[in-house]
C-alpha positions, 0 to 999 in steps of 0.5 A: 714574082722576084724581086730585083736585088738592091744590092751586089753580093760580090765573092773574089776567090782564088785558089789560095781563098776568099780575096775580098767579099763585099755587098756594094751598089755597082762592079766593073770587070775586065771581060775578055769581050771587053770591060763591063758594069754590073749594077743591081738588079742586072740579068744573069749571066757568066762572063770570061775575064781576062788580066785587068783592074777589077774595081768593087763600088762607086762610092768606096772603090776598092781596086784589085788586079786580077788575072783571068777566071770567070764570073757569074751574077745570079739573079739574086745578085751574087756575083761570084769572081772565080780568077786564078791571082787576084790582089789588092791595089793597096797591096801590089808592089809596082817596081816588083810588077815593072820588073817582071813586065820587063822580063815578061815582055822580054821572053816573049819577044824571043818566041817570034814566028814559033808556033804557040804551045803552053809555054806560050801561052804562060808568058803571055798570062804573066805578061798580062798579070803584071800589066793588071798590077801596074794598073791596079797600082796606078788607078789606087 
């Protein structure tokens, strides 16, 4: 018979490597259906993520922005945090982050009634990787 894990053992990577590795009592994600909270002993499961705030603890929080990945609980409870940027809240630069919202939003508007294609859909992943930031930065 298993045993329910008593701890997450959390791993936030992104292509440039290991952002933050952590065991800690709960996680809060910004799934693409929605935000959601892990705790131990939660069931496996993959979840897709979309840009957000991606909180690690309840009693010592640490805060990242995130852009989307995906992330996956086994039932040992590790939970493996695949995004393609992550940053610390401590590390983000808010007036950086403001500015390229501003020009962000400002491309995106151009697009109008255009049909949708890669371009796009970059402009609306910086869009959200900079609203994360400003998030992040805010809750921290």
């Amino acid at each position: 018979m298993a045993t329910l894990a008593t701890f997450l053992a959390v791993n936030l990577v992104s292509p440039r490597g290991v952002i933050a590795h952590a065991d800690t009592d709960s996680l809060q994600a910004p799934g693409d259906e929605g935000d959601f909270e892990l705790l131990p002993g939660h069931v496996p499961m993959l979840a897709a993520l979309k840009a957000g705030v991606l909180t690690i603890g309840t009693k010592s929080r640490a805060r990242y922005a995130v852009s989307t990945g995906y992330l996956r609980i086994d039932p040992q409870g590790a939970v493996e945090i695949l995004v393609e940027r992550a940053k610390p809240a401590t590390e983000i630069d808010t007036a950086a982050a403001s500015s390229e919202l501003k020009v962000a939003e400002a491309e995106l508007a151009k697009w109008g009634d255009k049909p949708q294609d890669g371009d796009y859909e970059n402009l609306v992943a910086r869009v959200g990787w900079a609203q994360a930031q400003i998030s992040a930065a805010a809750q921290h």
